[in-house]
N, C-alpha and C positions, 0 to 999 in steps of 0.2 A: 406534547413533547414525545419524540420517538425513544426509546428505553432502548439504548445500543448494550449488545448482549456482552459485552466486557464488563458490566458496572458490576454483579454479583460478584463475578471473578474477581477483582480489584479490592471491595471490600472485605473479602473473604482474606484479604493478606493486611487490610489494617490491623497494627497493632503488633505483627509477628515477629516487630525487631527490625526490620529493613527496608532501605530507601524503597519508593515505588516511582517507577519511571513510564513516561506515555511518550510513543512516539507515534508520529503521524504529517501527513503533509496539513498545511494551514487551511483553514475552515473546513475541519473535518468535523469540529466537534470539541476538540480535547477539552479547553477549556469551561465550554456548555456542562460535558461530563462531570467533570470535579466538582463543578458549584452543585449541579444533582447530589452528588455523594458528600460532599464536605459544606453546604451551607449550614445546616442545620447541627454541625459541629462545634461544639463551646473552645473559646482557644485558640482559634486560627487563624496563622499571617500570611496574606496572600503578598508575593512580591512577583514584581514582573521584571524578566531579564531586559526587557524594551526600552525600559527606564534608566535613563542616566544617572539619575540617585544610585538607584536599587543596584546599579553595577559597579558604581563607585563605593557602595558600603561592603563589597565585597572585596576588594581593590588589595587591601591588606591585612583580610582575615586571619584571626587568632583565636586561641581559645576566649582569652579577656573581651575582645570585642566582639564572637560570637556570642556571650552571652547577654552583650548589650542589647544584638541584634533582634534575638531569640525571645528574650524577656521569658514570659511564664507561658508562652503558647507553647502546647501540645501537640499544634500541628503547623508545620509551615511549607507552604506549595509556591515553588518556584517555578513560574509560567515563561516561557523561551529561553531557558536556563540555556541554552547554547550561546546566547550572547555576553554570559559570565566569562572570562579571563579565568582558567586552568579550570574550570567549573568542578571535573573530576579529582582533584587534587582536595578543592575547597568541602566539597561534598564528601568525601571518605573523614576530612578534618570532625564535621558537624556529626555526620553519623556514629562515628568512632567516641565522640564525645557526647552525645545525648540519644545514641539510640534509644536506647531503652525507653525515654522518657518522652522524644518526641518522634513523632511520624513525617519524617522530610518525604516529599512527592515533588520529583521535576517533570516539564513538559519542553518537547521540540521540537521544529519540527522541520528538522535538518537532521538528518543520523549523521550526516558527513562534521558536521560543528560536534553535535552531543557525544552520538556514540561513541566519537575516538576521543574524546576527551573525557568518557563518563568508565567506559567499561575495563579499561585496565585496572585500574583507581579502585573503582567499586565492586569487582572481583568477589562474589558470594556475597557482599550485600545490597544487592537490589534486587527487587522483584520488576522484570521488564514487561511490558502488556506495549500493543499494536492498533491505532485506531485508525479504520480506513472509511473512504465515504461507505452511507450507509450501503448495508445486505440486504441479499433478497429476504436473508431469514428476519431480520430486524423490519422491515419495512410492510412480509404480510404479516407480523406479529401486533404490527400498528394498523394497518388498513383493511386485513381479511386478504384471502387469497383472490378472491372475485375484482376486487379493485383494484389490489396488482396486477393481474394478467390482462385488465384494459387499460392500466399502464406502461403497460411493456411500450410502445412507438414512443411514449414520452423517456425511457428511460434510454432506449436505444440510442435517441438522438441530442438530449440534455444531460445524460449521467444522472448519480445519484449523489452529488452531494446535499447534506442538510437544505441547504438554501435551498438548492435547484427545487428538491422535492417539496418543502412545504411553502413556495412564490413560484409556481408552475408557470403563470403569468408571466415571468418576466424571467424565466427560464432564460432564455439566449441572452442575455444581459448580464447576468450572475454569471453562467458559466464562462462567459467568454472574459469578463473580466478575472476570474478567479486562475482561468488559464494564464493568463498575464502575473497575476499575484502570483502563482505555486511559482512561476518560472524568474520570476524577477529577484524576489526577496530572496529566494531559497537558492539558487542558481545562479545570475547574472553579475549576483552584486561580490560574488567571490573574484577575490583577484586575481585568481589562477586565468580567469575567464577574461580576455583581452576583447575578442573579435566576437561580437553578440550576434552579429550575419550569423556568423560558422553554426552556433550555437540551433538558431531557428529555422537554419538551411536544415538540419540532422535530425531536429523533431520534425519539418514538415515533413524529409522522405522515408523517415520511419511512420509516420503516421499516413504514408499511401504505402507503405507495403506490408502491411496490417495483414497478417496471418500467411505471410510469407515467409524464407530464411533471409536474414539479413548478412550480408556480408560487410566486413572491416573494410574491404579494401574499396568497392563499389561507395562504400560509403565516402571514404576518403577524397576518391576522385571525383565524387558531383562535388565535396565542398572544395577542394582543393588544398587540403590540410594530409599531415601525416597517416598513419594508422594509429601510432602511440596515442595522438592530441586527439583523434574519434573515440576511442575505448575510455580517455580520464575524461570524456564530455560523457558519455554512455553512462558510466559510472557516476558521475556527480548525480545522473537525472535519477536514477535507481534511488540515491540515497537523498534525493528530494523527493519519493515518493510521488515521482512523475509517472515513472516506467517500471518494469520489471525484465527478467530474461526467462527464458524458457529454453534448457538446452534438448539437443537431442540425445535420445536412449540409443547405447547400442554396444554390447558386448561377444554377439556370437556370429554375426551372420558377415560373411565377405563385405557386400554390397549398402550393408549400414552405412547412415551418413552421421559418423560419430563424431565430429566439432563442428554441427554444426548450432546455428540457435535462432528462435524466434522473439520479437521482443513486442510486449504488449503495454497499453497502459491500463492502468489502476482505473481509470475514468474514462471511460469511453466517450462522453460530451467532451472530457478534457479534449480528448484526440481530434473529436469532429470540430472542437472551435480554433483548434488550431490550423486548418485547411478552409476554416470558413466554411464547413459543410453542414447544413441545418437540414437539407429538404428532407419531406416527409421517406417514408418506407418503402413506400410503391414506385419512386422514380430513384432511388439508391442501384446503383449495381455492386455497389461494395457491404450490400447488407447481406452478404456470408459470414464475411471477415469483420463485420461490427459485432455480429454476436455471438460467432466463435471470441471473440476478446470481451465482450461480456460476461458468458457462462465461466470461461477461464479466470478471470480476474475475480468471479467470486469462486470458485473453490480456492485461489490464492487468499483471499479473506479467510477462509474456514480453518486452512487447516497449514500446518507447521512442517508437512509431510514433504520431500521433494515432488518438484515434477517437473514431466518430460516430453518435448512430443517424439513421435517415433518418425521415423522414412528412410527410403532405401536409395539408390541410383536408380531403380526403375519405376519409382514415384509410388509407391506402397506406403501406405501413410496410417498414424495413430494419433488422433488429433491433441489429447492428453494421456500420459499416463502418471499413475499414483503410485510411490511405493511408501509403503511401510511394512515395515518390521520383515523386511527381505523380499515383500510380497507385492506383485502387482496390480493394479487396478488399469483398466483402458474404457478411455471415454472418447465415443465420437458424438461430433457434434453437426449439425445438421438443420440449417433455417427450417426449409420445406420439409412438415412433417411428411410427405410424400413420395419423398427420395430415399432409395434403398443404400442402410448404412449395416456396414458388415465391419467386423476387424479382419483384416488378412489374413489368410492361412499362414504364411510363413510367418508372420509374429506367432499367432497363436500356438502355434504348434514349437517356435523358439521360446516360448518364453511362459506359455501357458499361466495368462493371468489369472486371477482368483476371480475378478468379475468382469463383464462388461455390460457398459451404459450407454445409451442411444440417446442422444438430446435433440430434441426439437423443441420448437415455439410452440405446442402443445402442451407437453411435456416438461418442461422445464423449472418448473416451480415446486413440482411434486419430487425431482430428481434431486434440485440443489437442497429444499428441505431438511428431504431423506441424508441426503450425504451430510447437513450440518447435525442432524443428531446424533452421528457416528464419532463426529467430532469433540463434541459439547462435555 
């Protein structure tokens, strides 16, 4: 069993008075996690939002009938609590009345169902935690760094979800139906969503212009939908924890390209089973842009910090940058360790970052590491 590096952090808030909440796209993990940390916990009601019971004894929660609910357990983990009806409303109810005494913990893995249902509601009492497929840091922490980096062609092109990684086997079979799962349950089956074409048209031509800027409108015109209906489809996949966005930096210089953005996903096998691209390494021409969305998508794992890529009108480019605490960081990224990478004088000299990072397929495992203990 791989020990994903949230679980200290998690238990380090049992107990401290307030909800704990886990979000994350489906077979990430979540609920593998919990039974780690809360099996061996005396008292505990495990219910599942999945369940038609379990959502019906919710239906018209009271104090009276939550304590029917509750009885004498200590702890009670409501698992897709996004398919609860007012979830948030129900949940500040329980807290408000038995914080103290029990420890509620929900999971889902829709932010767009939970979080707007969870976080007004719950306003200073939750503790929120993030679980995405496994890290590089979580993964050499289980296999040694040696094993990982003859890894790497298997992660490039299957991802890193749980499954993928420990049924390497049947790697293209899990991921591609897991692609169909993140996309269906979490995405499709919302009624906002009419026309599922439109839908699969938008993830295939984001997933070929993979480390490119992507535009609303270009988008709009291969599917043939508005700009408004592209951006609330961008956004649902965001908060299914399909994709991410990456906007661009730019405060000083004329020629900055300041709206513009890049969008990545979270999974990089997600992206290749959705184009049906499997082949190995050596015959990719798109293996820049697979692991520039790699290396990126794990410091989005790491860390809480914004980031940005940089570029100009005259193609001067910063593949990531980092800010915190006013300060920036510039990461470029680079397959061929053999290819000279430099940050541009006019960033550097605009903006004068605190560091800069060179990633290659060498290098890379020592970088992300390094970067997650800054984090930790």
């Amino acid at each position: 069993m791989i020990k994903r590096s949230i679980e200290d952090k998690i238990k380090a808030k049992i107990g401290k008075g307030k909800a704990i909440a886990l979000f994350g796209a489906r077979q990430v993990g979540k609920t593998t996690l919990l039974h780690q940390i809360f099996d061996d916990t005396p008292n505990t009601l495990w219910l599942n939002g999945d369940i038609e019971a379990v959502r019906a004894s919710f239906d018209s929660l009271s104090l009276d009938t939550a304590k029917t609910l509750i009885g004498d357990h200590a702890t009670v983990i409501i698992d897709e609590a996004q398919r609860i009806e007012n979830i948030g409303i129900k949940l500040k109810i329980l807290q408000d009345a038995f914080g103290d005494e029990v420890q509620f913990v929900v999971t889902g893995s829709s932010s767009f169902e939970l979080a707007n249902k969870i976080n007004e509601p719950m306003t200073g009492r939750q503790w929120t935690f993030w679980l995405y497929p496994l890290s590089i840091q979580e993964l050499v922490s289980a296999n040694g760094s040696v094993t990982e980096l003859g890894a790497l062609e298997n992660r490039l092109i299957y991802g890193s979800y749980p499954d993928v990684v420990t049924h390497p086997e049947s790697a293209k079979e899990i991921v591609t139906m897991l692609s169909q799962e993140n996309l269906y349950k979490d995405v499709l089956n919302l009624s906002e969503i009419i026309k599922t074409d439109r839908l699969h048209k938008i993830l295939k031509a984001l997933a070929l212009q993979l480390g490119s800027q992507v535009s609303i409108n270009e988008l709009a015109g291969l599917v043939r939908i508005d700009n408004k209906t592209v951006e609330k489809y961008i956004s649902l996949l965001e908060q299914a924890f399909v994709i991410f966005r990456l906007p661009s930096y730019g405060k000083n210089l004329r020629n900055e390209l300041k709206s513009s953005q890049k969008i990545y996903f979270y999974d990089i096998g997600i992206r290749n089973a959705l184009i049906e691209d499997f082949r190995p390494i050596e015959m990719r021409q798109d293996i820049g842009g697979v692991f520039e969305n790699y290396i990126i998508a794990e410091y989005k794992k790491q860390t809480a910090s914004p980031l940005y890529f940089w570029r100009t009108s005259s193609q001067q480019e910063v593949d990531l940058l980092i800010e915190k605490n006013t300060e920036l960081s510039a990461v470029e990224i680079k397959w061929n360790e053999n290819k000279n990478s430099t940050i541009p004088k006019t960033f550097a000299e605009a903006y004068n970052p605190t560091s800069e990072t060179y990633i290659n397929r060498k290098n890379y495992l020592d970088e992300i590491i390094k970067f997650s203990k800054t984090e930790s």
